[in-house]
N, C-alpha and C positions, 0 to 999 in steps of 0.2 A: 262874335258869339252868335250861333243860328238860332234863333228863336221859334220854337214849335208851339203846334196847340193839336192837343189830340182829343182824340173822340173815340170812347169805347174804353176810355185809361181804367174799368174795372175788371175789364175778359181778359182771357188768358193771352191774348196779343201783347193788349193795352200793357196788363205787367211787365212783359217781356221788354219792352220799349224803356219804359221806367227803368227798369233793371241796367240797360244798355246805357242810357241818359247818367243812371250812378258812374259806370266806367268812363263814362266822357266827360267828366264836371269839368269844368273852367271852358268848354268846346261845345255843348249847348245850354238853353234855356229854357225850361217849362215856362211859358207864357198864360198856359190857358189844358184846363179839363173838362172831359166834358162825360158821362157813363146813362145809363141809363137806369137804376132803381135802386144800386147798391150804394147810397147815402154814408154808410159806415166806412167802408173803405175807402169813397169817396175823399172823407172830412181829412180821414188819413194821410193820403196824399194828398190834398190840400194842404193842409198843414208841413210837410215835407218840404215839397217843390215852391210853395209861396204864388202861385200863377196868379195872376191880374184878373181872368176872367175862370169861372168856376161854373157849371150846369149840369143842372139830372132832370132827364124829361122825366121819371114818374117822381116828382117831390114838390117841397113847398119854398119860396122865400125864406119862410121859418126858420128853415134849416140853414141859412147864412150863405145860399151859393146866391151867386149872380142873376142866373137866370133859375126856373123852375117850370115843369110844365111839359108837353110835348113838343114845342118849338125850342127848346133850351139848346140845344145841339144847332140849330140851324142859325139861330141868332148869334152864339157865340161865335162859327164859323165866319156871320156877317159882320162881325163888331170888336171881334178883338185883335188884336196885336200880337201877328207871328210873319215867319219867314214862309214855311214850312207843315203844313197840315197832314197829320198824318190820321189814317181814317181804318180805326178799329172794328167797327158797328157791324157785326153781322145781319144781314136781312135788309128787306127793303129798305128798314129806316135809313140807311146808312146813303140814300141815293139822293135824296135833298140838300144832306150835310155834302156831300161830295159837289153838287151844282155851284153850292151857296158860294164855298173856299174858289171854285174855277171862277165863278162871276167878279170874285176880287183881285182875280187875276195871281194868284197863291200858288205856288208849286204843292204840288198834291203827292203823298206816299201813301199807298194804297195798300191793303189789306182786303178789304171786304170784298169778297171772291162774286159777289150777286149784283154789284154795282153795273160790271160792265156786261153780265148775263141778261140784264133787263135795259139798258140802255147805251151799251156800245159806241153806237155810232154817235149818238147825242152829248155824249160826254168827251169822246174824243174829238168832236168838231168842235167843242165849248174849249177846249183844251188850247186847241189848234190857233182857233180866234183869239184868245187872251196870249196867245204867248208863255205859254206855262208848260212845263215838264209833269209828265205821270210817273210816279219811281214806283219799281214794283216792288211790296213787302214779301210776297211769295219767296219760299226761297226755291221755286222754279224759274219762278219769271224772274227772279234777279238775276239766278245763274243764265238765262238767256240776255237777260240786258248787260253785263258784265264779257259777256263773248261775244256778244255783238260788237263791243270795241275792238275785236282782233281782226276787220278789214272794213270794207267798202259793203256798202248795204246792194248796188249791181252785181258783189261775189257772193250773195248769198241765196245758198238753194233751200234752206228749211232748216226748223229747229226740232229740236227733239227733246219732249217732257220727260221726265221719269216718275213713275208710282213705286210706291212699295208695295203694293199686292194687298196691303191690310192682314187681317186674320184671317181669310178665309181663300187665302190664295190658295193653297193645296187641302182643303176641304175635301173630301170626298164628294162627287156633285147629289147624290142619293141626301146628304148631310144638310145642305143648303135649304129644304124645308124647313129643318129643324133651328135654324138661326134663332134668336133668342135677342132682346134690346141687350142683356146682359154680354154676351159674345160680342156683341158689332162693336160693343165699347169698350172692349179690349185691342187696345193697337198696338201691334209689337215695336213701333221704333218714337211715334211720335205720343206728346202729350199736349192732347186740346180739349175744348168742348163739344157736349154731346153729340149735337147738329154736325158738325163738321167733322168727327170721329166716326160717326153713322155714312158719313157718304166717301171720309174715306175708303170704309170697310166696301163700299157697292162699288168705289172705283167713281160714282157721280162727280165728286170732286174733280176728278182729273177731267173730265167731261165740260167742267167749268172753267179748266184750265185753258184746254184748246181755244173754248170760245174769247178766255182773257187775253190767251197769245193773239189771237185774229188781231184783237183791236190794239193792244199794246203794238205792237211791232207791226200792224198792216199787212198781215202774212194773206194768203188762201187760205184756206181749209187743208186743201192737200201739199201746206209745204209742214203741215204740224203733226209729225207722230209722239205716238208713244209707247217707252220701254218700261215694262216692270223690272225694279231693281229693287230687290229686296233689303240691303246694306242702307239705302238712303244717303250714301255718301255723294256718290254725284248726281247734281242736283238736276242738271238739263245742259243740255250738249247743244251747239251750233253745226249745220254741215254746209261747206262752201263749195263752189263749183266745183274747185279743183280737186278735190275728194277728200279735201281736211275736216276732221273731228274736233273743234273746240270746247271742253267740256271745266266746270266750275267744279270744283270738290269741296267740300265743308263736313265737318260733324254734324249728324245730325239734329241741329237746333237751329230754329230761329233768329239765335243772336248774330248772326253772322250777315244776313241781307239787310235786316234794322239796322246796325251799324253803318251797313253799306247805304242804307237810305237815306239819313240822318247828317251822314260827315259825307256827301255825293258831291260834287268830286273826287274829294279827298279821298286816302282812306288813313284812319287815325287809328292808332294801337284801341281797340275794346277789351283785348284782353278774353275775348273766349275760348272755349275748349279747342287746344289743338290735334288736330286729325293724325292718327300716329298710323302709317300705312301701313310701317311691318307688325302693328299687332291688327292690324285689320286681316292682313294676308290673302284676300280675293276678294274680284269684285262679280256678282252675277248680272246677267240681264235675260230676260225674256220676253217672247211677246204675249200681249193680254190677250186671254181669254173670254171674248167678248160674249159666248155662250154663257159664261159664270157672270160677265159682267154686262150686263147689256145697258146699263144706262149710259155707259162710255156711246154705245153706238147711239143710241138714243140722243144723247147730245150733240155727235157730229150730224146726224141727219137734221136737225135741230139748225144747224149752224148752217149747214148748206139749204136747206130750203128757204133761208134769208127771213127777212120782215124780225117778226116778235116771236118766231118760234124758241129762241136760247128763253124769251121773259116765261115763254110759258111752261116750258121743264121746270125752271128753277123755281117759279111759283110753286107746282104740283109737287115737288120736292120739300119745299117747305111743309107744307098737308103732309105729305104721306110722312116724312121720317117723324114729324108729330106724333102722327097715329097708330105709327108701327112704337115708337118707345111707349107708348101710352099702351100696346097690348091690344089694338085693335085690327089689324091687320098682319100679313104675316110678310116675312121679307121678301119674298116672290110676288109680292102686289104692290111693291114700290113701281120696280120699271111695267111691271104691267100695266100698271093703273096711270102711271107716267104716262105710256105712250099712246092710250085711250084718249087722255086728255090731249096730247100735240096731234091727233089724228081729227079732235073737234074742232081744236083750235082755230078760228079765223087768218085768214092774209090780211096783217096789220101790220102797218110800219107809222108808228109814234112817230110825230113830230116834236114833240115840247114834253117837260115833264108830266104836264095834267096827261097826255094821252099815253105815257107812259105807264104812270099808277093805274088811268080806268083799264088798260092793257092787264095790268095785273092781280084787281078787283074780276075782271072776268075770267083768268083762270084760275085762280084760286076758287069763281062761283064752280066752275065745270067740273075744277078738283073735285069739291066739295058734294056733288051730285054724282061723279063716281063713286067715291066712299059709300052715298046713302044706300047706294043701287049693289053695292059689294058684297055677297054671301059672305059670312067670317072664315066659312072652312073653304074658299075657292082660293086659289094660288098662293 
């Protein structure tokens, strides 16, 4: 039986995982929880799954977990008892808890899309060094890790993401001022939180994908496109020399790469939604609209100009979809004000984590000073 310990087990990932762990009982084991402020839910699962180690960094001992505090995530990653770490935590927090699991030499399932946006290379050489596997939770990057098994990594010429365009794919572009927090958070195919719904709608997400495929799979820059596929049935295609398409198909949900993360090798009945093609009846693609969507470009430029540029998009991403759900900004001064801030940005290349976070303490300052400096009625 594999033994997991997760981090994030109150967001909508974290459920999801749970949910998948109910379909696999006798085939894994919750060892260990970890969330960040929601206590109630928390106790819940706790009590459910039975795990060994329990933590919420904003809580007290009082409350019966393990650990308490802002370290509770990192300690537990340091101290308990699993196979298998699977890493929920949206945001930076989620980059220490990720170190902590790699230094124990811990096979690592990833979710947190910002881990390898702020620290890439450091994480995947820590990886490297321990001997440990990264599985990707994405179900991009799974569908790329899963058709990577169909040859020789010398026959491969590049992978290929898929977006779903979000809500505002055929927007009228005259409309695109008029975006609204209430619109972004409307997604036609997936159901997440806010932050991550918000950059699906800009396309950022996918932006953050690229730079996860660089590291995950050791690709260039230019072996990584991307198609809008509005259906979200396939999830990301491989293409090999010889001019083959391998491509993953799933419904569109999550359960389906969790599964594949969790039982990897293997793969073990989960039991979810089966994809019925003849009532799907077509599938579309197109290419993005980088004029609608400019943070996509903003991120590859990001990515190619090396050092800490991916740390500090995803920083200023952080600020801005803040500011913009808060009603302070308008949705055309996300990437604007995004790419203000990568154009101050310093040539930094983190060596360690401290120079990673002060890497990201300074653009989040920069963010922070575009914002001040922002007319509310400019972009």
């Amino acid at each position: 039986m594999k033994k997991i310990a997760l981090f994030g087990s109150t967001g909508s990932v974290g459920v999801q995982v749970l949910n998948v762990v109910r379909r696999l009982a006798g085939e894994v084991k919750v060892t260990a929880l970890c969330a960040g402020k929601n206590s109630k839910k928390l106790q819940e699962q706790a009590e459910e799954f039975r795990p060994a180690f329990c933590g919420l960094t904003e809580g007290s001992r009082e409350d019966g977990f393990t650990f308490a505090g802002p370290d509770a995530c990192v300690r537990t990653a340091a101290e308990a008892d699993y196979d298998l770490a699977v890493v929920a935590i949206s945001g930076r927090t989620a980059l220490p808890v990720v170190m902590a699991v790699l230094e124990r030499g811990k096979d690592l399932a990833l979710a947190s899309k910002e881990v390898l946006a702020m620290a890439g290379e450091l994480v995947t050489a820590k990886a490297e060094q321990k001997g440990v596997r990264i599985l990707p939770l994405d179900s991009e990057h799974s569908a790329v890790f899963q058709c990577l098994q169909g040859g020789k990594r010398e026959e491969l010429e590049g992978v290929v993401l898929t977006a779903s365009g979000g809500p505002f794919r055929t927007l009228p572009p005259e409309q695109l001022e008029k975006v609204t927090p209430e619109m972004a958070l409307r997604h036609p195919t997936w159901k997440m939180g806010p932050k991550i719904t918000v950059d699906s709608a800009s396309l950022f997400n996918k932006g953050l994908e690229i730079i996860e495929a660089r590291w995950l799979f050791g690709l260039e820059p230019k072996q990584i496109e991307v198609v809008v596929h509005p259906e979200s049935v396939v999830h990301s295609l491989v293409r090999w020399r010889d001019g083959s398409l391998l491509a993953q198909l799933g419904s569109p949900t999550m359960e389906v790469p969790i599964a594949y993360a969790l039982t990897w090798p293997d793969r073990l009945p989960a039991r979810p939604p089966r994809l019925d093609l003849a009532a799907l009846g077509r599938l579309t693609f197109e290419a993005p609209d980088e004029a609608r969507f400019p943070c996509l470009r903003i991120c590859r430029e990001a990515l190619e100009g090396g050092g800490a540029g991916p740390l500090a998009v995803n920083a200023a991403d952080e600020v801005l979809v803040e500011a913009f759900l808060e009603g302070r900004i308008k949705w055309s001064a996300i990437p604007y004000l995004m790419e203000r801030v990568l154009d101050r940005f310093p040539a930094l290349f983190p060596r360690d984590l401290r120079e990673v976070l002060a890497a990201d303490e300074l653009a989040r300052r920069l963010t922070g000073e575009e914002l001040a400096g922002h007319a509310p009625g400019r972009k």
